[in-house]
C-alpha positions as CSV (number, residue, x, y, z in Angstrom):
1,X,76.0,63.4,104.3
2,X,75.8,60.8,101.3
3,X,75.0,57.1,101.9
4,X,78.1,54.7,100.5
5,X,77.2,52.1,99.0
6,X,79.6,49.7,98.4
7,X,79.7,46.8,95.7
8,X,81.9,43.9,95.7
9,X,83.8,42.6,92.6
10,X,86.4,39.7,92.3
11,X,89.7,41.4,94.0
12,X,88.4,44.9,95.0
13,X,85.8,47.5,95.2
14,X,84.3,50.4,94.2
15,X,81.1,52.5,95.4
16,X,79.5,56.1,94.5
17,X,80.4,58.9,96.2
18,X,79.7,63.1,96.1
19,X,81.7,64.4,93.1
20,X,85.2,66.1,94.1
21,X,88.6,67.3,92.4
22,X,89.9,63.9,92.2
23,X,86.9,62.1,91.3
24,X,84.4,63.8,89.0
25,X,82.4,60.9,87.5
26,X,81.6,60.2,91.8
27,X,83.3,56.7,91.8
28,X,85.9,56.1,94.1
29,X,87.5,52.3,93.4
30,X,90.6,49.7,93.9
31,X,91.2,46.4,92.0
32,X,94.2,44.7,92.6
33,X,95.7,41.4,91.7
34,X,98.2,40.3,93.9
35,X,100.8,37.4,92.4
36,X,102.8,35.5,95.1
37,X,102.8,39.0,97.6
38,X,103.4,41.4,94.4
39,X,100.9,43.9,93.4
40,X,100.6,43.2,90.0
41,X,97.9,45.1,88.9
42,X,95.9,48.0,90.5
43,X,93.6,50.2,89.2
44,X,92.6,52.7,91.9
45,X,91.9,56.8,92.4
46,X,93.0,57.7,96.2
47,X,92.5,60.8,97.7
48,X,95.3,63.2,96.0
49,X,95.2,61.7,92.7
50,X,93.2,61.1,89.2
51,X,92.4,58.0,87.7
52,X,95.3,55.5,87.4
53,X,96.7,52.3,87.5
54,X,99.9,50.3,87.7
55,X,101.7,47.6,86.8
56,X,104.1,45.6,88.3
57,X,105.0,49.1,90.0
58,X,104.6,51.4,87.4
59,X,101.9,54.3,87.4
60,X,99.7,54.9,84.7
61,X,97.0,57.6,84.3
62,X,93.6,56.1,83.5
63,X,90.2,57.8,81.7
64,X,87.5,56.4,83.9
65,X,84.3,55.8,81.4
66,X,81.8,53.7,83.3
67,X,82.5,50.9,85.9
68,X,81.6,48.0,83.5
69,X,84.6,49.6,81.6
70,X,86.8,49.6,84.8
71,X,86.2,46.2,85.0
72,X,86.6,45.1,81.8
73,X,89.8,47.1,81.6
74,X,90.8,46.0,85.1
75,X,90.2,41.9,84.1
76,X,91.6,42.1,80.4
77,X,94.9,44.1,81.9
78,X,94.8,40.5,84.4
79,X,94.6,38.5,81.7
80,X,97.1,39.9,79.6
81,X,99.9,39.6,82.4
82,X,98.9,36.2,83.1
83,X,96.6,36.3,86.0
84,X,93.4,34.1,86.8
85,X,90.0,36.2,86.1
């Protein structure tokens, strides 16, 4: 059994976890930004799927690097449609 260790960042999170088919950097994660109820942005890899992300509904495969990348990606993909970061 592996320890989880999760870390908080401004509108979701993300921790390490044992490598798998769906994950093999080991990082499982979701960032949203929610606008007025909408899901406007997400960036997450559930169980089932790769790396990914959408916007305003549409799905988008993503190439995890690092998580200071996710987040960058994650804020300046905010900014760009207008959101607070």
């Amino acid at each position: 059994m592996h320890k989880k260790v999760f870390l908080s960042v401004p509108r979701g999170l993300y921790y390490k976890m044992e490598p798998n088919q769906w994950r093999p950097h080991g990082w499982k994660y979701r960032l949203a930004w929610i606008q007025k109820g909408n899901c406007r942005v997400l960036f997450d890899n559930h169980y089932g799927k790769a790396d990914h992300y959408h916007v305003d509904g549409q799905e988008i495969p993503y190439e995890f690097t690092t998580v200071r990348q996710l987040r960058l990606d994650f804020i300046n993909l905010v900014k760009k449609f207008g959101g607070p970061v």
